[in-house]
C-alpha positions in Angstrom: 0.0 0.0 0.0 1.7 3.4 -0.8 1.8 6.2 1.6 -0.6 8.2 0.2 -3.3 5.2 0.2 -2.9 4.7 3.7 -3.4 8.3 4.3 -6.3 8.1 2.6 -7.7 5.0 4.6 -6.4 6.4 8.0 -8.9 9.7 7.0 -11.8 8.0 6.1 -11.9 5.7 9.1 -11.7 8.8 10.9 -14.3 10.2 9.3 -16.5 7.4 9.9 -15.2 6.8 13.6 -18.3 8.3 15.3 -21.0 6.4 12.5 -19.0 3.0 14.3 -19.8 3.7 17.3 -23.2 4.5 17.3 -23.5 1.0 15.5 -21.6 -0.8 18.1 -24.1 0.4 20.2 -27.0 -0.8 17.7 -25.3 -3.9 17.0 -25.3 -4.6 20.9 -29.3 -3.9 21.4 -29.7 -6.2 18.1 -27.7 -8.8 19.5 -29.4 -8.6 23.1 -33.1 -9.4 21.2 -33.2 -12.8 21.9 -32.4 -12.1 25.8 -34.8 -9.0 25.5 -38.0 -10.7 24.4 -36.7 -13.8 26.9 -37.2 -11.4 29.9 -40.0 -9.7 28.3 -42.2 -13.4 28.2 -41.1 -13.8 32.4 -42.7 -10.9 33.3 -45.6 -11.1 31.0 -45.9 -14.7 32.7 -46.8 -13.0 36.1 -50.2 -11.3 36.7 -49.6 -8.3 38.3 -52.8 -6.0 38.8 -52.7 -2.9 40.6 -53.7 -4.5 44.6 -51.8 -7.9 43.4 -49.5 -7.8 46.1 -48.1 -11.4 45.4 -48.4 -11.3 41.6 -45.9 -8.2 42.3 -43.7 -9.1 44.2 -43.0 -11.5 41.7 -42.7 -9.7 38.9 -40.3 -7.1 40.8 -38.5 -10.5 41.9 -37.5 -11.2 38.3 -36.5 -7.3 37.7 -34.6 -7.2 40.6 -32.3 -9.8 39.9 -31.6 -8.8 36.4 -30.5 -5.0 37.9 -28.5 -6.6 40.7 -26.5 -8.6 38.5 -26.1 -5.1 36.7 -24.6 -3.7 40.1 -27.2 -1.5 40.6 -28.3 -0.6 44.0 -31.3 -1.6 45.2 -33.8 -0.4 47.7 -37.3 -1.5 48.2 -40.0 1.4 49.5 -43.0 0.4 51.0 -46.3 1.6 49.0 -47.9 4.9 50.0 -51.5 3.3 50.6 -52.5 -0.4 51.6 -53.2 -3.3 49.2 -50.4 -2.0 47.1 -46.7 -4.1 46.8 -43.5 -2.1 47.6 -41.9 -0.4 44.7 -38.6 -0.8 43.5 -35.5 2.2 43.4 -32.7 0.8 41.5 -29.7 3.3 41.1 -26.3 2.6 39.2 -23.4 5.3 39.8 -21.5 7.1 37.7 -18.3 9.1 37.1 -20.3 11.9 35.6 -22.8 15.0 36.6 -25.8 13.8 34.8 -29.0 12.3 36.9 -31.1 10.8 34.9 -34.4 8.9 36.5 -36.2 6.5 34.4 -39.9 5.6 35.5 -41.7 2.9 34.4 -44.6 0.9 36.2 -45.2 -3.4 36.6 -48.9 -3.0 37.7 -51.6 -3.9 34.9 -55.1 -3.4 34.6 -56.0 -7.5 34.6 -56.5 -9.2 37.4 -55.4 -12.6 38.3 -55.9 -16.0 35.8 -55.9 -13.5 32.8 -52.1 -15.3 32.2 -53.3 -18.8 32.1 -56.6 -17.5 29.6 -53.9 -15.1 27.4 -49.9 -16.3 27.6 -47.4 -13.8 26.2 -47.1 -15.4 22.4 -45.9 -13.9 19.0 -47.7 -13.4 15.8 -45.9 -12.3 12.9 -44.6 -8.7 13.9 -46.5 -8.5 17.0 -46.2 -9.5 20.9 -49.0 -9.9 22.8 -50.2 -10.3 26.8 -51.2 -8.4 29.5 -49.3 -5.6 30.5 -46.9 -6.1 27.6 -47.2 -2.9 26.4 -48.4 -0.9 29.5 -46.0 -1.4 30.9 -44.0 -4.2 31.3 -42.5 -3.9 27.9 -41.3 -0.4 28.5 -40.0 -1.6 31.9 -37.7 -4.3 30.3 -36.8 -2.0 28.1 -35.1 0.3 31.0 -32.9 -2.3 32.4 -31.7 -3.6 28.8 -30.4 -0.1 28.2 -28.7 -0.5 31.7 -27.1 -3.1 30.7 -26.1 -2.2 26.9 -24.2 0.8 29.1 -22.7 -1.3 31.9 -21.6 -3.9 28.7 -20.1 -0.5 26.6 -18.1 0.7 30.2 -20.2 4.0 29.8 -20.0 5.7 32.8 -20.2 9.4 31.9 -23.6 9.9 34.4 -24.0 10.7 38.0 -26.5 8.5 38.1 -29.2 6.5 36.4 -31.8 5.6 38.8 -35.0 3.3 37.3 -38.0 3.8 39.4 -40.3 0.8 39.1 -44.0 1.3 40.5 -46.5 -0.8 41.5 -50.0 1.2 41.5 -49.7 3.8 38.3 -53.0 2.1 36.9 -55.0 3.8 39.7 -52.9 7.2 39.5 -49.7 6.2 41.5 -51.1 6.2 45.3 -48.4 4.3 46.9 -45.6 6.0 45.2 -46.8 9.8 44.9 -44.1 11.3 47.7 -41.8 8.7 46.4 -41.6 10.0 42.6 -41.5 13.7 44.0 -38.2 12.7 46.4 -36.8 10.8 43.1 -37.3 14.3 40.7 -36.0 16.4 43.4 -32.5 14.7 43.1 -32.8 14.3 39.0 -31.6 16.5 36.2 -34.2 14.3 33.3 -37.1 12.0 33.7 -37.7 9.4 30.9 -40.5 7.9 30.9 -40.7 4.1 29.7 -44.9 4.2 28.9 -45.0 2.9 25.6 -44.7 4.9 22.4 -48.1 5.2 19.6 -48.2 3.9 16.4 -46.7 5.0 14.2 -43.0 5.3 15.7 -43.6 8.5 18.2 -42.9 9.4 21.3 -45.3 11.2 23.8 -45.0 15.6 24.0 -48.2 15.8 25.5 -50.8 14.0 27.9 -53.7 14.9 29.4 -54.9 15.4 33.5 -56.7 12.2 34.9 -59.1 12.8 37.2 -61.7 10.4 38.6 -64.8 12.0 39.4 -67.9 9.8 41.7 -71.9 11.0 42.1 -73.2 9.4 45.1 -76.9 9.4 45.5 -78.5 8.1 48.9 -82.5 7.8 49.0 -84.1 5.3 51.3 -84.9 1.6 51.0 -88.4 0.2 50.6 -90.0 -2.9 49.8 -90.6 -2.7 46.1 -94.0 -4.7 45.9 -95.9 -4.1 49.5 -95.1 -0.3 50.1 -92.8 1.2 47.2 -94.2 4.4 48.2 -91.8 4.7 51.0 -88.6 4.7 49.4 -87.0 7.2 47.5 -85.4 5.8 44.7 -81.6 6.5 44.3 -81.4 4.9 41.0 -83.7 6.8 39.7 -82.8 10.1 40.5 -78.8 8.9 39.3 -80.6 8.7 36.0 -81.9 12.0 36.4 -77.4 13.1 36.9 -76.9 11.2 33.9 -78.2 13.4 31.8 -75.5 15.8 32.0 -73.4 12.9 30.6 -74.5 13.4 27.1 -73.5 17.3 26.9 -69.8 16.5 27.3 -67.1 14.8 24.9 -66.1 11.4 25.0 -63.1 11.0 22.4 -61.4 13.3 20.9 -57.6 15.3 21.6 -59.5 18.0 24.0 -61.7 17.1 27.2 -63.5 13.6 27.7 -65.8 12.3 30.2 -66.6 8.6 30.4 -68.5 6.8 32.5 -66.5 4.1 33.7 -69.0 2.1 36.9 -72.4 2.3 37.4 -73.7 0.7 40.6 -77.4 0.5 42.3 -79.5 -1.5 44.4 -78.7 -5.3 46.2 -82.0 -7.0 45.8 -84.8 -7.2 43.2 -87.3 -6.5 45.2 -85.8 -3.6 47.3 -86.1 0.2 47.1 -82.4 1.2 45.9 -81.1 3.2 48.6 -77.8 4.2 47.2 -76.8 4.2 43.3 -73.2 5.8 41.8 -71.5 6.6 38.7 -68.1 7.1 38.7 -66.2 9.1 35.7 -63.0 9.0 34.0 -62.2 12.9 33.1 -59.3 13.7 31.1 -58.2 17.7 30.0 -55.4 19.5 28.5 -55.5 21.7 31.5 -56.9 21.9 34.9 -59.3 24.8 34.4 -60.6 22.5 31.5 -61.7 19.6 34.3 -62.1 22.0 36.6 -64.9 23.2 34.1 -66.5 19.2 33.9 -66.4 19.1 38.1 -68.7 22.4 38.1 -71.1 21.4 35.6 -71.9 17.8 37.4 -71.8 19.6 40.7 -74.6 22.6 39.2 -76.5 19.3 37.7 -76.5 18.0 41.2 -78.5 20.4 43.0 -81.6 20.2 40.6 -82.7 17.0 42.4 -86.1 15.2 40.6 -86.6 12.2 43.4 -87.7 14.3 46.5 -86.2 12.4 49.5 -82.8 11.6 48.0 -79.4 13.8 48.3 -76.8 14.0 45.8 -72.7 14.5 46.3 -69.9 14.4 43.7 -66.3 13.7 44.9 -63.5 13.5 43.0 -60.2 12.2 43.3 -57.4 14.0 40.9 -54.6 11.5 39.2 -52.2 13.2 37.2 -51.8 17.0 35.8 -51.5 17.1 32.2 -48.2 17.0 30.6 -48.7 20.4 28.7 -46.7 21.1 25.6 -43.8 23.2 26.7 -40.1 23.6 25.5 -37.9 21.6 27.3 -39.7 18.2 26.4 -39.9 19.5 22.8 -36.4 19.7 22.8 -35.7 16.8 24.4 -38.1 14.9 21.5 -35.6 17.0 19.1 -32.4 15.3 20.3 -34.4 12.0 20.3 -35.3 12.5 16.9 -31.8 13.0 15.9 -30.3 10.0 17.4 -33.2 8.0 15.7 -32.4 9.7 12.0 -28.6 8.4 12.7 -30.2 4.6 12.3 -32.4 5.6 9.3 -35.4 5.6 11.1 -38.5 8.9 12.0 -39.6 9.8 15.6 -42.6 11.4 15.5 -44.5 13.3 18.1 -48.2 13.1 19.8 -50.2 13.0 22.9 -52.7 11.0 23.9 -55.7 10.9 26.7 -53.2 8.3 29.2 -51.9 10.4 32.0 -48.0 9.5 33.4 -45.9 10.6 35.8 -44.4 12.5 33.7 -47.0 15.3 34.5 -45.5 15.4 37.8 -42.1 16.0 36.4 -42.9 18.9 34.0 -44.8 20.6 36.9 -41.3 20.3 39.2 -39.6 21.9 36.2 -37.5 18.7 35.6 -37.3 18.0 31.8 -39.3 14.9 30.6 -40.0 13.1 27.6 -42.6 10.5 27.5 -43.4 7.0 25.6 -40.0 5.9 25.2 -40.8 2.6 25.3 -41.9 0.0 22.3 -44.3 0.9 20.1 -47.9 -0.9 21.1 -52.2 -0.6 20.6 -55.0 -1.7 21.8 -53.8 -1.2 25.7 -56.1 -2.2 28.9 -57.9 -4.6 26.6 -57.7 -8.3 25.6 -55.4 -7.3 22.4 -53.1 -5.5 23.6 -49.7 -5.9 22.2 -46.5 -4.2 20.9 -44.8 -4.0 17.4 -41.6 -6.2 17.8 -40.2 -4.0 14.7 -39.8 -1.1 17.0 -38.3 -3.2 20.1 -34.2 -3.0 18.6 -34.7 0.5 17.3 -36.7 1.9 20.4 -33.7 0.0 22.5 -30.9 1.7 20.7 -32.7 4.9 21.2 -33.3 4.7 24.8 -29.6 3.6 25.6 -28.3 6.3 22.8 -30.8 8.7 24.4 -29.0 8.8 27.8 -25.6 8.2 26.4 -25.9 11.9 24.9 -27.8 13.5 28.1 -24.8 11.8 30.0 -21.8 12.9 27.8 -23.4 16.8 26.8 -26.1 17.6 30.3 -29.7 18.5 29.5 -29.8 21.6 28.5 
């Protein structure tokens, strides 16, 4: 080879130095699939619904020896309310002066046996199983980027610390003061929900905030003297009415009724009936604006006898668009781009702790985990095309916010 040959090779493998190692990095999450969807089928395997204490303690059993044979530190915090398993802190130390908290949660919406009806399996592009998506996909996600950094001796971090959570399905109860000592100490949040279809990760999210109309009346025998009861099912029909005047899809405010309850025998005066509401808004004043019209609806009472009351019980803000997660989307968008691939950007009606974040002023981007559908039903699933590339970007994502800070 002459001199100026090997100049020439010595330049472009210089040139394409930092194109290697973004590959090497790639190359690792590809070659960690088989391992990835292993450890995604074990937790799948586990029922875990939100008040499953057992189910888990099981599933957080199988995380937390994956992250202790990462080196990470463990500590295990007793839930915020009762029914609830202890959540899981798992921190790993760097030599660096970026804190970066990932959140993700192992509690599901199905209760227990829905395993042994619907096993994780695999159809064609698609994994499927309860929780896969929401959450424990995202979940798995988090520690396989833990270790694609321990494997690449990246160390350039103060600290990544993954926050698993055990109650998020019923708006986070037994971790609330937990998450808020976790974002005081971080510099990002990531948030490991999983991302919409197309390929996009999560700018925006609305408040969740459960809203209940109690109606008492009194209890009667329905054939010999009716006439002495006052019918509480009857005047909850009468509150339902509102329900019709408000949205229930759409990117603004919803309402939806979610449980409807009256009576205990067939032959007995209902004294007590309830409806309970899912409410999601862009901003507080907008469910702020659904709480007063059900509470002016509930002093126009048509049953004389009966009394009316609505309670609520707020979840999550909304995750309002605002700068620093835009920017934060815009760096994740440019690490995807380097594999050939489009992030895209949405919100959706889910709430996340990632509200909580933005209102703390810590930086967070949401729905970094695999791309899924159809979540809290019987199809619920991910798209295993995105599992690699969403991966990469995850362990990429905090490589960069390790190496050049947040901001």
């Amino acid at each position: 080879m002459t001199r100026t040959s090997l100049l020439a090779g010595t330049i472009a493998l210089a040139i394409a130095a930092p194109a290697v190692a973004a590959n090497a990095l790639l190359d690792a999450a590809t070659a960690a699939r088989a391992d990835h969807l292993k450890l995604l089928e074990q937790a799948v395997a586990i029922d875990s619904g939100t008040g499953d204490v057992d189910g888990g303690r099981k599933v957080a059993a199988v995380f937390t020896a994956r992250l202790k044979a990462l080196g990470a530190m463990i500590e295990t915090v007793p839930a915020e309310a009762p029914g609830l398993p202890e959540n899981i802190v798992a921190t790993v130390k760097g030599t660096g002066k970026t804190r970066i908290l990932m959140i993700g949660h192992l509690d599901t919406v199905f209760g227990p046996g829905t395993v042994a009806k619907r096993p994780f399996r695999i159809e064609g592009t698609k994994a499927y199983g309860p929780g896969v998506g929401d959450e424990k996909g995202g979940v798995v996600e988090g520690i396989k980027a833990i270790e694609l950094l321990r494997n690449a001796k990246f160390t350039n971090f103060a600290s990544i610390t993954l926050l698993i959570e055990t109650s998020e399905e019923r708006g986070s109860p037994g971790t609330r003061k937990l998450i808020g000592r976790l974002l005081d100490t971080a510099d990002v949040e990531l948030n490991l929900e999983p991302g919409d279809a197309p390929d996009k990760v999560t700018v925006w999210r609305k408040s969740s905030t459960v809203v209940t109309i109690d109606v008492t009346g009194k209890a009667a025998h329905a054939g010999v003297a009716p006439q002495d009861g006052r019918n509480a099912a009857v005047e909850l029909l009468h509150q339902l009415q509102a329900y019709d005047k408000f949205p229930h899809t759409g990117d603004q405010t919803t309402v939806n009724l979610t449980l409807l309850s009256a009576g205990t025998r067939n032959n007995i005066i209902p004294d007590h009936a309830s409806a309970t509401f899912s409410v999601r808004a862009r901003t507080p004043e907008a469910a702020d604006a659904v709480l007063a019209q059900l509470e002016a609806t509930a002093k126009s009472i048509a049953v004389p006898g009966t009394a009316v009351a609505v309670h609520h019980e707020p979840a999550f803000p909304p995750l309002a668009n605002n700068p620093a997660t835009d920017a934060l989307a815009a760096r994740a968008a440019a690490i995807y781009r380097g594999i050939g691939r489009t992030l895209g950007t949405g919100g959706n009606g889910g709430a996340s702790e990632s509200a909580m974040a933005a209102a703390r002023g810590v930086p967070a981007l949401d729905g970094l985990g695999p791309v899924g559908g159809n979540f809290h039903n019987d199809e619920e699933y991910i798209d295993l095309t995105t599992l690699t590339p969403r991966l990469y970007l995850l362990a990429a994502l905090i490589e960069e916010l390790g190496t050049k800070g947040v901001k």
